[in-house]
N, C-alpha and C positions, 0 to 999 in steps of 0.2 A: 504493500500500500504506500502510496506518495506522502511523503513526510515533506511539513513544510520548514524550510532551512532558515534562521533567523540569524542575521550579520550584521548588526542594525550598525558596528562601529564602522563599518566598510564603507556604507551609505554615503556618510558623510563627504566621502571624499571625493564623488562623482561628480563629473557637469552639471549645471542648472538645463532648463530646456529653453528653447527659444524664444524670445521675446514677442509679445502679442505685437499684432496690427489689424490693424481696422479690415475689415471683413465685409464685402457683398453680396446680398441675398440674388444672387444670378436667375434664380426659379422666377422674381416676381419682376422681371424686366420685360414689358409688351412685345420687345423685341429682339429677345435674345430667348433661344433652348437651348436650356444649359446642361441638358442629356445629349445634344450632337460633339460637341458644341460650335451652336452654327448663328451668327447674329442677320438677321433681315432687316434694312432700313426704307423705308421709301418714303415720299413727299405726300404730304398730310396737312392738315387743319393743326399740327401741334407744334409744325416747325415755327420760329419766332418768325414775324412781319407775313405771315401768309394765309393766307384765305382760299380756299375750294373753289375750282371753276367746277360748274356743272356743265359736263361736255356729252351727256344724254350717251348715245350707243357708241361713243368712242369711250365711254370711262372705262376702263383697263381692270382686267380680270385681279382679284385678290389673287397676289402669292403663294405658294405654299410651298415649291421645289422639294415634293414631296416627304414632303413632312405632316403630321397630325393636324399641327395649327396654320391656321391663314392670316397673312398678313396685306393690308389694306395698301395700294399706291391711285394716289390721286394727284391729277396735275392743280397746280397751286396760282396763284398772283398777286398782286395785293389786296389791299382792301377794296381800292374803287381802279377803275380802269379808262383814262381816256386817250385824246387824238394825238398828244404830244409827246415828244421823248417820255419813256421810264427806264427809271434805272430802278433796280429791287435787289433786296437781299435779304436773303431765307438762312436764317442758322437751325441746326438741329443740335443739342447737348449729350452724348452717348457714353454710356460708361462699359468699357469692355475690357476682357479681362488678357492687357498685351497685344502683343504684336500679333496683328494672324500667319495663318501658315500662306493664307492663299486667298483671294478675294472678286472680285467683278464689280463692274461699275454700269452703269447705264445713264444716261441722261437727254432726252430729246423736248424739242418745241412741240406747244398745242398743236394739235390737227389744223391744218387752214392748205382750202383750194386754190391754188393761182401763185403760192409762194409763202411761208412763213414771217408774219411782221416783227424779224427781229435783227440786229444789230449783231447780238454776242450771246453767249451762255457759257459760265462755268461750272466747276464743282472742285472742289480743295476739303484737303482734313488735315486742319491745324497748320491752315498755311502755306499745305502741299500741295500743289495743283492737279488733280486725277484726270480732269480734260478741260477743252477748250469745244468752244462749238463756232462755226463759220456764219457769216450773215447767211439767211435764211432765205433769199428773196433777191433778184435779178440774173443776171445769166453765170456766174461766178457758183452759183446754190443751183442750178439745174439739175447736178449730178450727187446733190448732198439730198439722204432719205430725210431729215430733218431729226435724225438722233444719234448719236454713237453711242455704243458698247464697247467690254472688252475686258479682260484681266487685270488686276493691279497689278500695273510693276515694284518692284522691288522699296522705290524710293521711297515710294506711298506706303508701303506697307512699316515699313520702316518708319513712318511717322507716327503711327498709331502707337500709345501709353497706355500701360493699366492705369484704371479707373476711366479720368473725366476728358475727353475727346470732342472737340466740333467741327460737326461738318456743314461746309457754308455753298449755298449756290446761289452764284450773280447771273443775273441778265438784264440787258436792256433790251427795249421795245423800238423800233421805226417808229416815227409819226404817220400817223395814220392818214388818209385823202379827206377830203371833207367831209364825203357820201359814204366814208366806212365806219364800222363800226368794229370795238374791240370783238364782243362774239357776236357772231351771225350763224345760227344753227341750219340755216336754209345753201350758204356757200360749199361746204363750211367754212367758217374762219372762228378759232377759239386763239385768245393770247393765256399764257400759260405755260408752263415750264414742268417735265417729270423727272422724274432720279431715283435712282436707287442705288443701293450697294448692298452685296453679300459677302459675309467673311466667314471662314472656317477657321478654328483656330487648335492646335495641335502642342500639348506640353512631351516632355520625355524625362520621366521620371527616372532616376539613376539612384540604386542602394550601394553605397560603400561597404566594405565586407566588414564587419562586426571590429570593432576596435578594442581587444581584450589586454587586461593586468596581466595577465599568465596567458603561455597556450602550451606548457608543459609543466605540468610537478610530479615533483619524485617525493620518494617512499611513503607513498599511499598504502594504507593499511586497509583491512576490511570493515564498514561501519564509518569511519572516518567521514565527515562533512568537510565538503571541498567547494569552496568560495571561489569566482569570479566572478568580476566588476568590468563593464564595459561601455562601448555609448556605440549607438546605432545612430548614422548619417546618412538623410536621404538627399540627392538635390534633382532640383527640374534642369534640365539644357535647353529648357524653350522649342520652338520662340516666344511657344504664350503662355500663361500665365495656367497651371494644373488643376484646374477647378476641386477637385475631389476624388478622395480614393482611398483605400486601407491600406493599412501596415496590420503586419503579423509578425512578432515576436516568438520563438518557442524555444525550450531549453530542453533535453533529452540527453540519457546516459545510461553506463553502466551501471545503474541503481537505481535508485528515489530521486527523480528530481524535481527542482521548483525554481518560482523568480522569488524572489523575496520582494514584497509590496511595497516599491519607495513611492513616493508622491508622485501621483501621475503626470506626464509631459501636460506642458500649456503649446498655445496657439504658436504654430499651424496644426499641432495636433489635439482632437478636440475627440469626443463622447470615447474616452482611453477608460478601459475594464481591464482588470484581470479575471479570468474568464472561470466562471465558479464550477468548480469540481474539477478545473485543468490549472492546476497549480502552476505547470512551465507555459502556461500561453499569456500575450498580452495581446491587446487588440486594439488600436487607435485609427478613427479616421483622420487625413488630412486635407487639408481645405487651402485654397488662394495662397499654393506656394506660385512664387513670381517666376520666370525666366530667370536664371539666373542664382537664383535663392538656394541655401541648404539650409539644411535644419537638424538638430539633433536631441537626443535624450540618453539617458543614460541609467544602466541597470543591471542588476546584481543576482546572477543565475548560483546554482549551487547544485549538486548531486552527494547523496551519499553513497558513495561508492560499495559496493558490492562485486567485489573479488572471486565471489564463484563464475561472472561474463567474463572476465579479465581474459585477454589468448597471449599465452609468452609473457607475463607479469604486465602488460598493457590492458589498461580498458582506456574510454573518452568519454568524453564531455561534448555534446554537439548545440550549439547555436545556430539558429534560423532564423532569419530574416525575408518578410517577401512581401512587397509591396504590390496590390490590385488597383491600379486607377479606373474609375466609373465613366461611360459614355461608352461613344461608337467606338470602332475598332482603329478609327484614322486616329483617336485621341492618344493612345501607347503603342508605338510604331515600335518598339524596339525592346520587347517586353523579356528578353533574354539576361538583360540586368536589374531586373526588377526581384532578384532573388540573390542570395549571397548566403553563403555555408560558412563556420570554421568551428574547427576541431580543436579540443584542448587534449592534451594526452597525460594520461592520467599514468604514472609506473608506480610500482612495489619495489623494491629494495631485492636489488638482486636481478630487475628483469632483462628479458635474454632477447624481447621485440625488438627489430632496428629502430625504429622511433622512437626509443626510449637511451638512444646510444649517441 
């Protein structure tokens, strides 16, 4: 039966865990699933300075890119619309978690027959430029659909921060003839502007192999309680930011083993048990480690050694480590380091194993 091993002077000497930080609820963001994790933007009634155009049978299908939820794009303009120059600008505030892995842009002019009444169109995040749009209207725009698309490049992606991100789209308007009007549902001609962006975003959770006080002691006797102290270090390699995932802990051996209960890790690691009726297992989730970030804690395994498993006066000590990240399968690309083994080698007096030589 599993005896549990109490070292309580050992304790003291271990790492602290890592220092908290502020923490977002990724579930209640209209615009982000935080099970792909995959964020959808499009042009709304929420972005600042904009206002819905009702453009009747051209309003543009809800999003989904197959996914569960649908998200809403509507083309935008200001508040009022008349015949003379406009210049406008739509900010959107987004909080996302890092850099993405890979992204898509879209941005086109309202519907309108006979040429698009516009000047320019952009779209930037944080100052980045993701495109430009052409005048819309004389013989230069013949061969322009009146939208582009297309993949972020690098730069762009590269601009995106965890947390608070803006994305801004300008346009300006032609003036208009005397006899026109900004929408005419009968031409068509709607003024107006749509966009959107898609981001997928991809962390790589990496476990360091267990960093232990011992990984050999000699003349182990039979019955004997055998202490080691150590610290488990997880880090992300990005590019984005690991939304969520589990650690597992376990201690196993030649005997009884157990962790001895230190105070559980704090933030990035969060709902941490020692798991009742499995003495050697510990459990923590992790949450909004960054790109870049490591973390660690630190903990105090033990066996008592039983000398009838021992082969050649050797028996061990085995620590486990193995980190499960949550989401799709693009989110842990590289899930071969997400587990880490080491062996302490336990000897008797006298023994004849290589590993104890």
């Amino acid at each position: 039966m599993t005896r549990r091993i109490v070292l309580a002077a050992l304790a003291g000497s271990l790492l602290a865990p890592a220092a908290a930080a502020a923490q977002v609820d990724w579930s209640r963001l209209s615009y982000f699933v935080d099970t792909q994790p995959k964020l959808i933007l499009g042009t709304d009634a929420t972005w600042s300075g904009a206002k819905v155009v009702n453009v009747g049978r051209f309003t543009p299908a809800d999003a989904t890119f197959g996914l569960t939820r649908s998200f809403k794009r509507r083309y935008i303009w200001g508040p009022s619309c008349g015949r003379s120059v406009e210049r406008r600008r739509f900010t959107k505030t987004i909080l996302v978690p890092g850099r993405p892995s890979s992204g898509t842009f879209n941005l086109g002019y309202g519907p309108a027959l006979g040429g698009q009444p516009f000047e320019s169109a952009s779209m930037g995040v944080n100052g980045e430029t993701v495109v430009r749009l052409p005048r819309g209207y004389g013989k230069k725009a013949a061969r322009f659909p009146g939208y582009r698309t297309g993949n972020l490049p690098r730069r762009v992606l590269d601009a995106f921060r965890h947390g608070s991100n803006t994305v801004e789209i300008r346009a300006t308007k032609a003036k208009l003839q005397a006899v026109q009007r900004c929408n005419d549902r009968k031409l068509p001609r709607y003024v107006g502007v749509l966009g959107d962006l898609t981001l997928d975003f991809q962390g790589d959770v990496k476990l360091a192999p267990p960093q232990l006080q011992h990984e050999l002691i000699r003349n182990v006797t039979n019955g004997q309680s055998i202490p080691v102290g150590g610290v488990i270090q997880i880090t992300n390699a990005g590019p984005s930011t690991a939304l969520r995932g589990d650690i597992q802990l376990s201690v196993r051996g030649d005997g009884s083993s157990a962790l001895v209960q230190l105070p559980l890790p704090g933030p990035p690691f969060h709902a941490c048990e020692y798991v009742p009726h499995a003495p050697g297992v510990l459990k923590c989730e992790y949450r909004d480690l960054r790109a870049g970030q490591s973390a660690s804690f630190s903990f105090l395994a033990g066996t008592q050694a039983n000398t009838g498993f021992f082969a050649g006066g050797a028996g061990e000590m085995v620590i486990e480590v193995t980190a499960y990240p949550r989401g799709a399968s693009t989110f842990e690309p590289f899930a071969a380091d997400n587990r880490q083994v080491k062996r302490v080698v336990l000897c008797q007096a006298g023994a004849t194993a290589p590993a104890c030589n």
